[in-house]
C-alpha positions as CSV (number, residue, x, y, z in Angstrom):
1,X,59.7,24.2,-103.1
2,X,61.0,20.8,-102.9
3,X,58.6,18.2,-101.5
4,X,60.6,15.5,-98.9
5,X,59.0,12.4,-97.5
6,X,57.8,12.2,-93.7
7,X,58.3,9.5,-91.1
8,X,55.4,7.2,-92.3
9,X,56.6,7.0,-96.0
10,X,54.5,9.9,-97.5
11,X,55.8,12.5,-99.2
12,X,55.6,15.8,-97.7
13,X,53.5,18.2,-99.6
14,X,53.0,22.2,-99.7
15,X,49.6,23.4,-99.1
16,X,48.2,27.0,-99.7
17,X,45.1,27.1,-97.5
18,X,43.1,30.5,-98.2
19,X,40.3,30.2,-95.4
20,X,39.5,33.6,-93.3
21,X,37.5,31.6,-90.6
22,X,40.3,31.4,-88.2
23,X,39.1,28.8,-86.1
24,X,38.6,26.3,-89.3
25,X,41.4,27.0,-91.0
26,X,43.9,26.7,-87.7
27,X,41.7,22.8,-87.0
28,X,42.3,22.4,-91.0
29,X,46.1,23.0,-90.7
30,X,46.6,20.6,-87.6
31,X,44.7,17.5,-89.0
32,X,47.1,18.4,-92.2
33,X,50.2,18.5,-90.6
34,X,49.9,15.7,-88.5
35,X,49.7,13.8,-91.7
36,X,53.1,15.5,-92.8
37,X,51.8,18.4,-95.1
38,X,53.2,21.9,-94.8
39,X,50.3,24.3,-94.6
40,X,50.3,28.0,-95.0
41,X,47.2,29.9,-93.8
42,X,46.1,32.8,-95.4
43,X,42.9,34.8,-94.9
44,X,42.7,36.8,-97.7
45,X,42.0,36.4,-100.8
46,X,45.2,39.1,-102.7
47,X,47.4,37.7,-100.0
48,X,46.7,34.1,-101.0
49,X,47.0,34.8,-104.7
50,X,50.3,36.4,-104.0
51,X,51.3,33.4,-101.9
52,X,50.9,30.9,-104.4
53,X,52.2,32.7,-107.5
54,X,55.4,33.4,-105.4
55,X,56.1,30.0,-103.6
56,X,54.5,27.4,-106.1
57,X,52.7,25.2,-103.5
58,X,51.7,21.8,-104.4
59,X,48.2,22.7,-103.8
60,X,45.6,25.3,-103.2
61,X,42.5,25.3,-100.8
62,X,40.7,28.0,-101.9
63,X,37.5,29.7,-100.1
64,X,34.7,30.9,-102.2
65,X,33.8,33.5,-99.6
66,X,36.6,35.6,-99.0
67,X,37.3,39.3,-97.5
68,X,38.8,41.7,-101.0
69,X,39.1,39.7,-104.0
70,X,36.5,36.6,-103.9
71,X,37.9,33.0,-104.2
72,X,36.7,32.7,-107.5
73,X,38.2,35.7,-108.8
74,X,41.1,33.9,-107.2
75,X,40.6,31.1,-109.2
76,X,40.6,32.6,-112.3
77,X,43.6,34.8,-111.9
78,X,45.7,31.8,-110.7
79,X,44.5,29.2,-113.5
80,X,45.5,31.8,-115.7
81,X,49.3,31.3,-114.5
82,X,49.5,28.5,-113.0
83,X,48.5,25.0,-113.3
84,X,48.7,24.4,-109.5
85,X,46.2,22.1,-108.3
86,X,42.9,24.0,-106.8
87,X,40.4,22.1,-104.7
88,X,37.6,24.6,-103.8
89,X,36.2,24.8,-100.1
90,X,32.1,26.0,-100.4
91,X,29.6,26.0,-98.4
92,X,26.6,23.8,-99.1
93,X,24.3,27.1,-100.4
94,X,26.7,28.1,-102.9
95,X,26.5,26.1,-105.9
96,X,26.4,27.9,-108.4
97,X,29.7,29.1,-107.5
98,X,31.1,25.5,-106.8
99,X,30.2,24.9,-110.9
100,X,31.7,28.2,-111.7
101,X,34.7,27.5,-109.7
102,X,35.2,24.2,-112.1
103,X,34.4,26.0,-115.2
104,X,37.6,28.3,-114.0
105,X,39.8,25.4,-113.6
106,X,39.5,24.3,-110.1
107,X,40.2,20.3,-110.1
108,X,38.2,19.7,-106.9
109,X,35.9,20.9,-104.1
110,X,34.6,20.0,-100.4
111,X,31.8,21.0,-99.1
112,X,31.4,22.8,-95.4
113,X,31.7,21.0,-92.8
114,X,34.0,18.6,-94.4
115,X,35.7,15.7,-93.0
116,X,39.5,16.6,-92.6
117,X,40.3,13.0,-93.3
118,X,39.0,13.4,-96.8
119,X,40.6,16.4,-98.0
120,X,43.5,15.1,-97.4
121,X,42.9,12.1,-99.4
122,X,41.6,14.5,-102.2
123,X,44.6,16.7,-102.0
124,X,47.1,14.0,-102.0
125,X,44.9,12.2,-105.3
126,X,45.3,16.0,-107.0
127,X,48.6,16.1,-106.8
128,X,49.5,12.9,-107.5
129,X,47.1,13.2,-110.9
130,X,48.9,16.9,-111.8
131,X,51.7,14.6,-111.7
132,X,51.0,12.3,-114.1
133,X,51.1,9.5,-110.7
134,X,47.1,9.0,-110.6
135,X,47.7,5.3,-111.8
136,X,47.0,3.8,-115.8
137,X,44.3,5.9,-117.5
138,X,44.2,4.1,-120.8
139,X,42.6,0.8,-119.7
140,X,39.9,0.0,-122.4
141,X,36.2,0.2,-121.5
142,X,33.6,-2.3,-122.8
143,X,30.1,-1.9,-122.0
144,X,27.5,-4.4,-124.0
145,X,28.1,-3.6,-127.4
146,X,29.8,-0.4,-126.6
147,X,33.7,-0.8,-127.1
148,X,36.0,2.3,-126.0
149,X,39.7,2.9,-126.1
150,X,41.1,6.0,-124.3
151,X,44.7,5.4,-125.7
152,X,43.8,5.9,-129.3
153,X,40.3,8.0,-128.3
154,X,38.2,5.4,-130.4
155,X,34.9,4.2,-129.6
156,X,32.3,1.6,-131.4
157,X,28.9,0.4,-131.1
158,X,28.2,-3.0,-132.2
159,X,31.9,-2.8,-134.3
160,X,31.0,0.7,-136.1
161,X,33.3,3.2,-135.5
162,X,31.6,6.3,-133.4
163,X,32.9,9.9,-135.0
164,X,33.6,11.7,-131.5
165,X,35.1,14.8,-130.5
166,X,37.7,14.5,-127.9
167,X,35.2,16.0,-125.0
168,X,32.3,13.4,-126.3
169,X,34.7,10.8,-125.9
170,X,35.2,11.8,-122.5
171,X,31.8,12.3,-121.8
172,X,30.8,9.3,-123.2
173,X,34.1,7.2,-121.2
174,X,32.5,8.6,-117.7
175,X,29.2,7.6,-118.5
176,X,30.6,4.1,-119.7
177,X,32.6,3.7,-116.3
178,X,29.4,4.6,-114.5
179,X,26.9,2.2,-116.6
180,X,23.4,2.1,-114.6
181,X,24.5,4.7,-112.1
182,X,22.7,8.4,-112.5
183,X,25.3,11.1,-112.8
184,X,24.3,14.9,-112.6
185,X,25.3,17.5,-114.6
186,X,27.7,19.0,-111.6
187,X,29.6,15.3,-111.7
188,X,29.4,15.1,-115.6
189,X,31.0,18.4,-115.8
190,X,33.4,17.6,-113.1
191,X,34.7,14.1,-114.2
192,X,34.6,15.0,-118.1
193,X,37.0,17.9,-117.7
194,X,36.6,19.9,-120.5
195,X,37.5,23.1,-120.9
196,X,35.3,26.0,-120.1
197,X,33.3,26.6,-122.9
198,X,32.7,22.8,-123.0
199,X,31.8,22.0,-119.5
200,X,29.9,24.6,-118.8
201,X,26.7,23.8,-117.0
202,X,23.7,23.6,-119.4
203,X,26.1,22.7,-122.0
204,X,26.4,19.2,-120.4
205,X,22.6,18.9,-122.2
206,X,24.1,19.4,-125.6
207,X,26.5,17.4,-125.0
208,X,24.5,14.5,-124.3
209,X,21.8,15.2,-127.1
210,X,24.7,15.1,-129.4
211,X,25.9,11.8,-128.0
212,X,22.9,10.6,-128.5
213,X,22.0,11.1,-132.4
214,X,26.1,9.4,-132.8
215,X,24.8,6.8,-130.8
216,X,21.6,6.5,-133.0
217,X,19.7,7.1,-130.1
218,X,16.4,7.9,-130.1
219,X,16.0,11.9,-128.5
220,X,12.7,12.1,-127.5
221,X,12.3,8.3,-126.4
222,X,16.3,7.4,-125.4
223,X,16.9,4.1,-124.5
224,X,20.9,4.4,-123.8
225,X,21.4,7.5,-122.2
226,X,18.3,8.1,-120.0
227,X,17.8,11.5,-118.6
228,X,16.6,10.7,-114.9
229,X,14.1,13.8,-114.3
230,X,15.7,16.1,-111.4
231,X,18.6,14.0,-111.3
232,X,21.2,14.0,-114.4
233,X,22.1,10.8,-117.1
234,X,22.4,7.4,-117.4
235,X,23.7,5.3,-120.0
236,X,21.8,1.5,-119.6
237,X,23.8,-0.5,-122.0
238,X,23.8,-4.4,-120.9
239,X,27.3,-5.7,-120.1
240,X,28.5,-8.6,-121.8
241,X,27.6,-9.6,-125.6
């Protein structure tokens, strides 16, 4: 499929939408086409699978809870074969699904009900970041004394060279971004992106205990990355000198 550009200047994407509530995916579809993307409704999840494999969409809106084979057995199979962007739609109850659905390879979710206007700004950022359009990346990151470059993956603390693997770097990069703001383990594992042995859940907490002893941080009293009971991390480094 070749994408063309509509009358306001966008360009016209293809959507998959795998949804078998009939009534949200038809409301889903009209927002999205008014806004010049090409929808497909599907209610299944086989059908959808099949639908995407054979027609390459630009993206995928994929149910968790769907009639056959379950969105995240839809997941799987089509991050196996494709590298299509998937943004997951879940109901609020299901979370442990939303965080399997990520460890599979989905790039996004929304969460039921869900403003229309915002999935299609997430759609349109997920397939302008699959490709390679999301806008420079490599912008250096200095946080107090903390120095990070993404385009050579180096980090220092106070001028020292940090020894980081290339998921602690990221981990470390979001947390950087994010100075003084809590970030739980779903958003960690989210905006990290490692792969799925990395970004599993709990594995986020080894993560972060292993950031902190390169850091020099103390584990049982940390006074750069924080754990906020209940809540997630925090890295509290003073910007400036």
């Amino acid at each position: 499929m070749s994408a063309g550009v509509d009358g306001g200047g966008e360009e016209t994407l293809r959507v998959v939408l795998v949804e078998d509530d009939e009534r949200l995916a038809r409301l889903t579809a009209k927002y999205l086409e008014s806004h010049g993307v090409l929808v497909t409704w599907v209610a299944d999840g086989k059908s959808g699978l099949n639908e995407v494999l054979q027609h390459r969409p630009d993206a995928v809106l994929l149910d968790l809870q769907l009639p056959g084979m379950d969105g995240i057995s839809v997941c799987r199979e089509l991050r196996a074969r494709t590298d299509v962007p998937i943004i997951i739609i879940t109901a609020r109850d299901e979370e442990a699904d939303r965080v399997l659905g990520l460890e599979l390879g989905a790039d996004d979710y929304v969460v039921k009900p869900f403003s229309a206007r915002e999935l299609l700004a997430r759609v349109r950022a997920q397939v302008r970041r699959a490709r390679g359009q999301a806008g420079p990346t490599t912008r250096p990151v200095e946080v107090g004394k903390l120095s990070l470059d993404p385009a050579a993956l180096r980090a220092t603390l106070s001028g020292q060279e940090l020894v980081l693997t290339a998921y602690e770097f990221k981990l470390l990069r979001v947390l950087a971004e994010n100075a003084g703001r809590v970030l739980g383990r779903e958003q960690l594992l989210y905006l990290a992106k490692g792969n799925a042995e990395e970004s599993f859940d709990r594995s986020i907490d080894v993560q972060i205990s292993r950031l902190r002893g390169k850091l020099g941080d103390d584990s049982k009293h940390p006074r750069m990355l924080k754990t906020v009971r209940g809540l997630g991390y925090m890295l509290v480094l003073e910007r400036g000198t």
